[in-house]
C-alpha positions in Angstrom: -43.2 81.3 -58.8 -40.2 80.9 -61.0 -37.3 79.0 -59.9 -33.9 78.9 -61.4 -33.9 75.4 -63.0 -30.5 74.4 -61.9 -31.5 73.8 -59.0 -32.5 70.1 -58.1 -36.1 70.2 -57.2 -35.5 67.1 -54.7 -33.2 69.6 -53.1 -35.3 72.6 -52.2 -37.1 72.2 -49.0 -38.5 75.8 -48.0 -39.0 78.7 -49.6 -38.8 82.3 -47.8 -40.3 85.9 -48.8 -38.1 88.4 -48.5 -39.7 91.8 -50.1 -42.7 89.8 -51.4 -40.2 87.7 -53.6 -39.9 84.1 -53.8 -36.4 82.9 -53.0 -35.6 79.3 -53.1 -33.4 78.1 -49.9 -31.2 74.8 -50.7 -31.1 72.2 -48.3 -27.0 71.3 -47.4 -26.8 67.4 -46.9 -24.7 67.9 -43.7 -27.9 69.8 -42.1 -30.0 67.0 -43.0 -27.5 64.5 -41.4 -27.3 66.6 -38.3 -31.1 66.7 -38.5 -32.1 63.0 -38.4 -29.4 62.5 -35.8 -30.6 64.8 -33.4 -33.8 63.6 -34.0 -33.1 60.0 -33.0 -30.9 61.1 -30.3 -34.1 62.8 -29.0 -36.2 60.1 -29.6 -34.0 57.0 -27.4 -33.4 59.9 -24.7 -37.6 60.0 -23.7 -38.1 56.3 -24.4 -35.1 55.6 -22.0 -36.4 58.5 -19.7 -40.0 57.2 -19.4 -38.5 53.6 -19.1 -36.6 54.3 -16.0 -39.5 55.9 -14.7 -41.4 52.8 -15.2 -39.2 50.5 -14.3 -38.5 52.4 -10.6 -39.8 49.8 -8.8 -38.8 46.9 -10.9 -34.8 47.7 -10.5 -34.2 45.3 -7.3 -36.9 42.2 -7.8 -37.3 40.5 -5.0 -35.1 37.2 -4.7 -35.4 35.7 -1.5 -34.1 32.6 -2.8 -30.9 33.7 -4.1 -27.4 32.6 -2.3 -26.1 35.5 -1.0 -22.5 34.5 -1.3 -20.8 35.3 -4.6 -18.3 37.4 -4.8 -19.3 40.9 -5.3 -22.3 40.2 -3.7 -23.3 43.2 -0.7 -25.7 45.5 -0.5 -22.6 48.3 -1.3 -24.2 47.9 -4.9 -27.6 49.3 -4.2 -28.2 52.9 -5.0 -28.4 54.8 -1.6 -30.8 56.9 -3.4 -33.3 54.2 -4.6 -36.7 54.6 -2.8 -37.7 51.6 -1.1 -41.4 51.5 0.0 -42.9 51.3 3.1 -46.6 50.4 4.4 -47.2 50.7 7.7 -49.8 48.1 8.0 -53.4 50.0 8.7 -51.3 53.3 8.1 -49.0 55.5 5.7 -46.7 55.0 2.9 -43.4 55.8 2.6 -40.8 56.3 0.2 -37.8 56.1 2.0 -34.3 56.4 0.0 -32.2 53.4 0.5 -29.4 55.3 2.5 -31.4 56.0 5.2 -33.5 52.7 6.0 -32.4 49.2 6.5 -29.4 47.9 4.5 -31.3 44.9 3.0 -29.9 42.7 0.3 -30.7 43.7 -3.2 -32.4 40.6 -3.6 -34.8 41.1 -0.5 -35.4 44.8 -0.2 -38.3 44.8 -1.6 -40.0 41.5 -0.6 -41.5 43.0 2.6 -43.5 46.5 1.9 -46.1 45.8 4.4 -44.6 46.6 8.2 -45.6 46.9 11.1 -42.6 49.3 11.7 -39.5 50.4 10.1 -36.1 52.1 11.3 -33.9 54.4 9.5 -31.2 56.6 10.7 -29.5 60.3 9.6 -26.6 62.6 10.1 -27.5 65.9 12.5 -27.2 68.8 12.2 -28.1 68.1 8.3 -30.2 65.1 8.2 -28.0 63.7 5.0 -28.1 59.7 5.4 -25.1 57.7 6.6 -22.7 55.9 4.6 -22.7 52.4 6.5 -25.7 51.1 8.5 -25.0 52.9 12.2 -25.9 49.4 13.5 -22.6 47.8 12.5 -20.9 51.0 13.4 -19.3 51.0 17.5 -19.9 55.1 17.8 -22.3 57.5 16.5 -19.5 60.2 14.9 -17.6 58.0 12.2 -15.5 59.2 10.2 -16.6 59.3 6.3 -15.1 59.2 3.1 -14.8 62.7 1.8 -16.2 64.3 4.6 -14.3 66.2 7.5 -14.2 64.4 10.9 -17.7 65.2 12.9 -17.6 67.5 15.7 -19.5 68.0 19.0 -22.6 68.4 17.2 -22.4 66.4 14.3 -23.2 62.6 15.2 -25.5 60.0 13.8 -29.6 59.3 14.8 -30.1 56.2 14.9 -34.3 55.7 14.9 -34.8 52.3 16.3 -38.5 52.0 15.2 -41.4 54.0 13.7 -45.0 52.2 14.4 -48.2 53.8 13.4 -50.0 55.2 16.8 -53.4 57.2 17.9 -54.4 58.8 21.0 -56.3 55.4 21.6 -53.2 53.4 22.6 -52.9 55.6 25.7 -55.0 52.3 26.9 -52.1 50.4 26.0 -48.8 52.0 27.4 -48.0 52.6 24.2 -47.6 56.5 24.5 -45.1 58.7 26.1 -47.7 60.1 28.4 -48.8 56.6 29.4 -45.5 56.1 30.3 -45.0 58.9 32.5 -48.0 57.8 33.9 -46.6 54.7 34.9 -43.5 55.8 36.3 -44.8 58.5 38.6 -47.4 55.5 39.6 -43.7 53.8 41.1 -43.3 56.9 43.3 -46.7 56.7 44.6 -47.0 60.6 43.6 -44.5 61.5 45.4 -42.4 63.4 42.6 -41.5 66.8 41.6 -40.7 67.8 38.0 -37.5 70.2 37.6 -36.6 72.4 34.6 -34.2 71.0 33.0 -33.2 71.2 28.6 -34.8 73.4 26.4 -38.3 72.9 28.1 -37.7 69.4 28.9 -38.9 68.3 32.6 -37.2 66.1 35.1 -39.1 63.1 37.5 -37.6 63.6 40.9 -38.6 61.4 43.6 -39.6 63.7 46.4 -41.1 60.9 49.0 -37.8 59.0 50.9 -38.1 56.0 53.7 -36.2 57.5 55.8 -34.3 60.7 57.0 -30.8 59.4 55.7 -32.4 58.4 51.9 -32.0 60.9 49.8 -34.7 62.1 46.9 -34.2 59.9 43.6 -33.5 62.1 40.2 -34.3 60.0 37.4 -32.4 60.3 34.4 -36.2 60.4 32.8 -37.8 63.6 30.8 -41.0 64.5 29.7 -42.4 67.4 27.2 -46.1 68.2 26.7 -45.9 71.3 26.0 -46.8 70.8 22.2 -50.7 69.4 21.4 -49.2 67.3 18.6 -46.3 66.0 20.4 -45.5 63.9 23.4 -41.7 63.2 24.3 -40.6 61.2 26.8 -36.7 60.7 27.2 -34.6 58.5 28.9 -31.3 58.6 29.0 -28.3 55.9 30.7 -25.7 57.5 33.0 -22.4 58.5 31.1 -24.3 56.3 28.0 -26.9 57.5 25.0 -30.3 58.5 25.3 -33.5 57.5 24.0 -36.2 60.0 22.5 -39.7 58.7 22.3 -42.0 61.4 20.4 -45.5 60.6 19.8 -46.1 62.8 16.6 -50.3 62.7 17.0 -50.7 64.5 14.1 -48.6 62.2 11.7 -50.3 59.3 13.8 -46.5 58.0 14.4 -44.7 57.0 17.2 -41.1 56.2 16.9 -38.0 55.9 19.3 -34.5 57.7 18.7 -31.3 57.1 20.0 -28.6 59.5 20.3 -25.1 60.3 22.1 -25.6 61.6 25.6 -23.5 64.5 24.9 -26.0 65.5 22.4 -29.2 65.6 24.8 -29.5 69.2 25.2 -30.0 69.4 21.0 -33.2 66.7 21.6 -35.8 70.0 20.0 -33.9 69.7 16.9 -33.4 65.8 16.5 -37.2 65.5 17.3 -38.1 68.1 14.4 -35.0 66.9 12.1 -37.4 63.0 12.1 -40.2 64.6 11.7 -38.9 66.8 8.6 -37.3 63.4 7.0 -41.0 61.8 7.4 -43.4 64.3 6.2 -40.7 64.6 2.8 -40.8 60.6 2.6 -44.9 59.9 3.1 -46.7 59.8 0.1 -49.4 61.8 -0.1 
């Protein structure tokens, strides 16, 4: 192969055939700059990106020990998308991103990841997380930065516990059906059970003492109608509710709270948990 000797032979880096000729192709020094920068640029961009990966859980140490009251200190600095891990003891794992669970301090959030329960609350009807932790909060439709005010059927759930739970701890009142159980046991069977929400069934006392008492309706509702799901609800006069749904299949028990006003959507906040926990458990 000839080559035209002007040229700098520390300067050619390729050659190319073009109609079975050899032509020499000059390397520019800008390229080359460009090159070697993009290169390293490359380079620190995976080391950084496998670092934060590795370093996921490592972000919030915990600190038990550390005063909490510096200026500046608050759990406003914590990233409500960090995941913060959960192990329900003798059960799952979950992932849960910090927005939705308990508003710990930095320092302590993750010092406990073995629990015997956990709460965690979100928005309805779109299951995004709050803003502020609902239990500082007096309502359950707060206004938000950036966001429109909430209407009739926008309003915060507020889960007040999920426990790990089988079909065993029937035994131990600790199911909804248990419970019903128990109540109808105060009527001494003397109930009827009236259609009432969306399949939902109301406990009416049928049995009275006399002539002039009249029946008691309970502000109590049950819902078998789903194998994998018990729900028992009981709800306070002119006040919230309370949804207790055994999911048998998750092995999860857990008890919601929710505006009264919002008792007739109880199907949807009862499949909106149980959306949020499948995504969170690790499989």
């Amino acid at each position: 192969m000839n080559v035209d000797p002007a040229y700098d032979e520390r300067r050619i880096v390729y050659v190319t055939f073009v109609n079975q000729s050899a032509v020499p192709v000059q390397e520019k020094p800008m390229l080359k700059t460009l090159a070697i920068c993009y290169a390293l640029m490359t380079l620190l961009f995976g080391i950084a990106f496998f670092s934060s990966i590795a370093m996921a859980t490592e972000v919030y140490p915990c600190k038990p020990d550390i005063d909490p009251t510096p200026p500046g200190f608050g759990i406003q600095e914590l990233d409500p998308s960090y995941p913060v891990e959960y192990r329900l003891q003798g059960g799952q794992i979950f992932r849960i991103p910090y927005g939705y669970g308990f508003r710990a301090r930095a320092e302590d959030v993750n010092c406990h990841p073995e629990t015997s329960r956990f709460r965690f609350s979100f928005w309805m009807p779109d299951l995004r997380s709050p803003q502020k932790d609902p239990l500082g909060l007096a309502e359950s439709r707060p206004r938000e930065d950036n966001q429109a005010v909430p209407g009739q059927n926008q309003y915060i759930v507020l889960v007040r516990f999920v426990e790990r739970a089988t079909d065993a701890d029937y035994a131990d009142s600790k199911l909804p059906s248990r419970w019903f159980r128990n109540w109808i046991d105060l009527f001494e069977q003397r109930y009827v059970l009236r259609p009432a929400h969306d399949g939902l069934l109301q406990i009416i006392e049928t049995g009275r003492s006399s002539l002039f008492d009249p029946p008691v309706v309970s502000t109590q509702y049950i819902n078998f109608e789903d194998d994998k799901e018990e729900i028992f609800v009981d709800c306070e006069v002119g006040g919230s509710c309370r949804l207790n749904i055994y999911y048998s299949d998750l092995q999860l028990i857990l008890r919601a709270e929710i505006p009264g006003d919002a008792f007739p959507q109880w199907r949807a906040v009862k499949d909106g948990a149980r959306t949020l926990l499948e995504r969170w458990m690790v499989k």
